[in-house]
N, C-alpha and C positions, 0 to 999 in steps of 0.2 A: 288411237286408244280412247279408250269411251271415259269422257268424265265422268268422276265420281259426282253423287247428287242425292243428300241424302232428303229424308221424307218433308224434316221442316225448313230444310233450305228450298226444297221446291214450294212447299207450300208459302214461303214467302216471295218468291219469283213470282208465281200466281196471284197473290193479293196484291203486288208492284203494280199489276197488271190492268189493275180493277180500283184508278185511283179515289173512288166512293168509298172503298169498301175500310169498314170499322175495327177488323182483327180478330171479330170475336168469333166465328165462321173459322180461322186458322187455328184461334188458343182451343176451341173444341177439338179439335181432330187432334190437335196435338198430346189433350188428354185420352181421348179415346187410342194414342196411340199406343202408351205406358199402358190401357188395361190390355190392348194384345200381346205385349211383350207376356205380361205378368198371365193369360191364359195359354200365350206357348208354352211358356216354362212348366205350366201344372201338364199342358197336357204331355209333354214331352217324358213326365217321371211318372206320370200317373200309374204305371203298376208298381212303384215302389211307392208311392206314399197313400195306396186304399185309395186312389178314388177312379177305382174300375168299378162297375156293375150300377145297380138300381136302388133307389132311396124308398121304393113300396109307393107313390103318390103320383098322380096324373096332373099333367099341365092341363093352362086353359085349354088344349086343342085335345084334349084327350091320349096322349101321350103320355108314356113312361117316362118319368123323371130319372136322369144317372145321376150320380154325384158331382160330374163335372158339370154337366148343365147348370148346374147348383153354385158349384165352384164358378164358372162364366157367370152367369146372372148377378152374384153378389158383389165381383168383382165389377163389373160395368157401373153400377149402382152405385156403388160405392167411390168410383172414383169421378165420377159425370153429374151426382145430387148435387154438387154445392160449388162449383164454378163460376156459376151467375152465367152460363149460356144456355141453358136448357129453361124451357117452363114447366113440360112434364115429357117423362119418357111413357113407351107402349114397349111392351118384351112378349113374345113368345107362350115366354111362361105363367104371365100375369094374367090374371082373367080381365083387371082394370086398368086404369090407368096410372101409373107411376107418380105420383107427388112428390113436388119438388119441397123439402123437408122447411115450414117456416122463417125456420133461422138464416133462411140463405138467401141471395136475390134471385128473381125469376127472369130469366134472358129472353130473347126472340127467338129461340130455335126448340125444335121438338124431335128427341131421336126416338128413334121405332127400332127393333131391333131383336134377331133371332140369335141368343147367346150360343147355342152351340149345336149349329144344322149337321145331321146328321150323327147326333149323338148315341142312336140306337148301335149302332157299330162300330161305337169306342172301343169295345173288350177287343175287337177280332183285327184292334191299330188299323182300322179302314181312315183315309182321311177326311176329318172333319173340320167345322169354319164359322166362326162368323160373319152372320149377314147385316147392316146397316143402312140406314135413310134416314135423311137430316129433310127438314122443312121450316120453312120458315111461319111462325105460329100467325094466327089469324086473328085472336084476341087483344085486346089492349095491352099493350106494355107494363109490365113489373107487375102484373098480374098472375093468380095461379094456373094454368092452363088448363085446356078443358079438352072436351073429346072432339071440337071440331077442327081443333088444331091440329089433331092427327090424324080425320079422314078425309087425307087431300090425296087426288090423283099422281102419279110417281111422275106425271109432265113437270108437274111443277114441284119436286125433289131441288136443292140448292146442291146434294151432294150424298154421294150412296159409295158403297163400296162391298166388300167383304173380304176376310184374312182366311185365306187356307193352312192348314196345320199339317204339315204332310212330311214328304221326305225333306222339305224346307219350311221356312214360314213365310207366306207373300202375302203381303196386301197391294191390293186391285182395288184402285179408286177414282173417280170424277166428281168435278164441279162441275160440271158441265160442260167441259168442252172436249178435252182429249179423257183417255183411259190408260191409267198410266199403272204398271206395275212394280214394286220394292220388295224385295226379297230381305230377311231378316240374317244381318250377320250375327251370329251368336259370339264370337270374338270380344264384339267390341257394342252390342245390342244395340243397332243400329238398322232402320228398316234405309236400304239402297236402292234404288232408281234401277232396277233393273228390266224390264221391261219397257221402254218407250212409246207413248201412242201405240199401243195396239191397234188392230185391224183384224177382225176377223174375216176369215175368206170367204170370196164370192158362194163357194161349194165347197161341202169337203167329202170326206169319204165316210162318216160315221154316223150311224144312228144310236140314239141313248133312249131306251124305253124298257118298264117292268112289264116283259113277256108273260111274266106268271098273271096278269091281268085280264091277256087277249080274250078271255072268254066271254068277260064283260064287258069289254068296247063296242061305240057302235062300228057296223059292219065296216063305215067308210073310210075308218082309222085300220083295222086287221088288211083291207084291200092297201091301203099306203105301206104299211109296213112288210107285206110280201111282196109287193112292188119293188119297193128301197134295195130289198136286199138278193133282188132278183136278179142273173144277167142281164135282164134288160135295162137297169138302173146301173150296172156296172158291177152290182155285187158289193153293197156298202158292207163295214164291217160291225158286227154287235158289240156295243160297249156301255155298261150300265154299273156303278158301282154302286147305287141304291141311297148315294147320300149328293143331292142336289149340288151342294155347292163345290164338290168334286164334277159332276158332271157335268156342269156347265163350264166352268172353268179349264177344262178340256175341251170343249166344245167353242169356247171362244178364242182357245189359240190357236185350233185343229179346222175349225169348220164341221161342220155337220148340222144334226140338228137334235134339240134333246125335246122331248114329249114327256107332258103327263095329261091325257084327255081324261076326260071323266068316265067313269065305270059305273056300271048298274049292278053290280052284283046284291047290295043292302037295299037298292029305292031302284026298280026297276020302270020306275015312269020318268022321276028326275035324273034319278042317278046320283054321284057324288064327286067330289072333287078334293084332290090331297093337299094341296100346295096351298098357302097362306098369300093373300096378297100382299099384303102391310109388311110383312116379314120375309118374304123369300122373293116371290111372282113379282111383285114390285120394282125393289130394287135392281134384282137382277135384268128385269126388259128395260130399265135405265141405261143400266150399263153395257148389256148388248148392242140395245139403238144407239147408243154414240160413239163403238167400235163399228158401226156399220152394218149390223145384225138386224134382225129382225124378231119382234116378240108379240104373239097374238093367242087371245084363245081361240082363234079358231073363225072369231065373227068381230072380236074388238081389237086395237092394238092395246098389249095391257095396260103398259102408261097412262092411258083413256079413263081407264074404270074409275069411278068415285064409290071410294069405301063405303061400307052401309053400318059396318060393324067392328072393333079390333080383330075379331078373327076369323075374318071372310075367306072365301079359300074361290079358286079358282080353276080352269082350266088352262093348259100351258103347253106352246110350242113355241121354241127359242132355239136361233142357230142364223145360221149364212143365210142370204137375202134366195139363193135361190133356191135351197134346199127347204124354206119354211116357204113357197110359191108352191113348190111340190107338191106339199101337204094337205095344202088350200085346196088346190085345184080337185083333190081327192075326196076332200070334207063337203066342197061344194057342188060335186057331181063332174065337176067338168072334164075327168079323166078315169 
């Protein structure tokens, strides 16, 4: 029978673990844990209490704002400004950078963080999540924080995760060592140790990619994906639910591999790219690579990149070590 093991008892097994370590690295996550409880619960009722549909206003990335995004955003903020572990946060929705309010002390860490991925498909109850990345600030201590505190490479993340919202509520987290899953008991509002050191598989059978795109890929990505799902790949199966942090999160317990390459249909010389680094591409090829995954655009592992901007956006393939070799192979001529 599996022990019970809930979020802050592991996280203090973990800090046992690492006898340098300060605590303030665990009382963070512990706050961050109370605003996920507190963004299940909205999303859980949200067609009883109006906060279904769109508030008229674009985020920094050009995005329709929902009300829950709204709702998420406020809540994070509100519970992570005045702790004394943060110096400044970077959101999604923020075009700057988050200031940590005077009155309060400014800590050594810096959260980055997409309050509610996949919120365009709230109305239609598709499952949506929070994504997060902790870093440890680069500026002088007790100090206000600055932007170069948050464009650091996701190598050097102290700790990343994300909460899926779905038929359950899990959070999926590392410090960097294992990737460990906790399913949220509503009972007793308790996130449980449910998941152990993940592993994602060698291969799986799934590809995750927006076909309504293929017109604008280049050629070498459309030859991969008829490939994939051809008898001669075995006949992978199509699975795309259109909000990242469901499909990867299926892809990391399934195997496969999830894509988003960049498209030329707006800038047919550069092209463009969907995915946020800081906020999505990031964290998530964190948490892949230390399930044993694999995450690249295509010519970097993304981990690698050093931000240029808060809302750099990238290219993206993530999944099983030999199902994202596939892809390579296809991107760089060799098949």
């Amino acid at each position: 029978m599996r022990k019970l093991v809930n979020v802050q008892r592991y996280l203090l097994d973990t800090e046992r673990q690492h006898p340098e370590a300060s605590g303030d690295l665990t009382s963070l996550l512990w706050d961050l844990t109370l605003a996920f409880k507190l963004i299940s619960a909205e999303v859980n009722k949200a067609g009883l209490v109006e906060l279904y549909g769109e508030i008229g206003d674009e985020n920094a990335s050009g995005d329709q704002v929902t009300k829950l995004d709204m709702f998420a955003q406020d809540t994070i903020v509100r519970m992570m400004d005045h702790g004394g572990h943060l110096c400044c946060m970077a959101s999604e929705e923020e075009r700057e950078l988050i200031a940590i309010p005077e009155r309060y002390p400014k800590g050594k860490y810096v959260l980055s963080y997409d309050p509610l991925d996949g919120s365009s498909n709230i109305d239609a109850n598709v499952s949506v999540g929070t994504i997060f990345a902790i870093h440890q600030r680069k500026s002088p201590d007790g100090t206000d924080g600055v932007l170069d505190d948050v464009l650091q490479p996701s190598r050097d993340l102290v700790a990343a995760g994300y909460v899926i919202y779905g038929s359950s509520t899990m959070l999926v987290l590392s410090t960097g060592e294992t990737v460990d899953g906790f399913t949220l008991d509503p009972g007793v509002g308790e996130f449980l140790l449910s998941h152990p050191n993940i592993r994602i598989p060698k291969r799986g059978k799934i590809y995750s990619v927006n076909e309504g795109n293929s017109h604008f890929w280049k050629p070498e990505v459309g030859r991969y994906v008829d490939w994939v799902k051809s008898p001669a790949a075995g006949g992978y199966k199509s699975r795309y639910i259109g909000s990242m942090i469901a499909d990867v999160h299926r892809t990391l317990l399934y195997g496969g591999i999830f894509l988003y390459p960049r498209t030329y249909r707006r800038d047919p010389v550069n092209g463009e790219c969907k995915l946020r680094l800081l906020y999505e591409a990031g964290p998530m090829a964190y948490l892949v690579e230390r399930a044993g995954g694999v995450a690249t655009t295509g010519t970097t592992p993304i981990i690698d990149l050093e931000p240029t901007e808060l809302h750099e956006r990238c290219e993206v393939a993530i999944g099983s070590p030999d199902d994202v070799a596939d892809y390579l192979a296809f991107i760089h001529g060799e098949r």
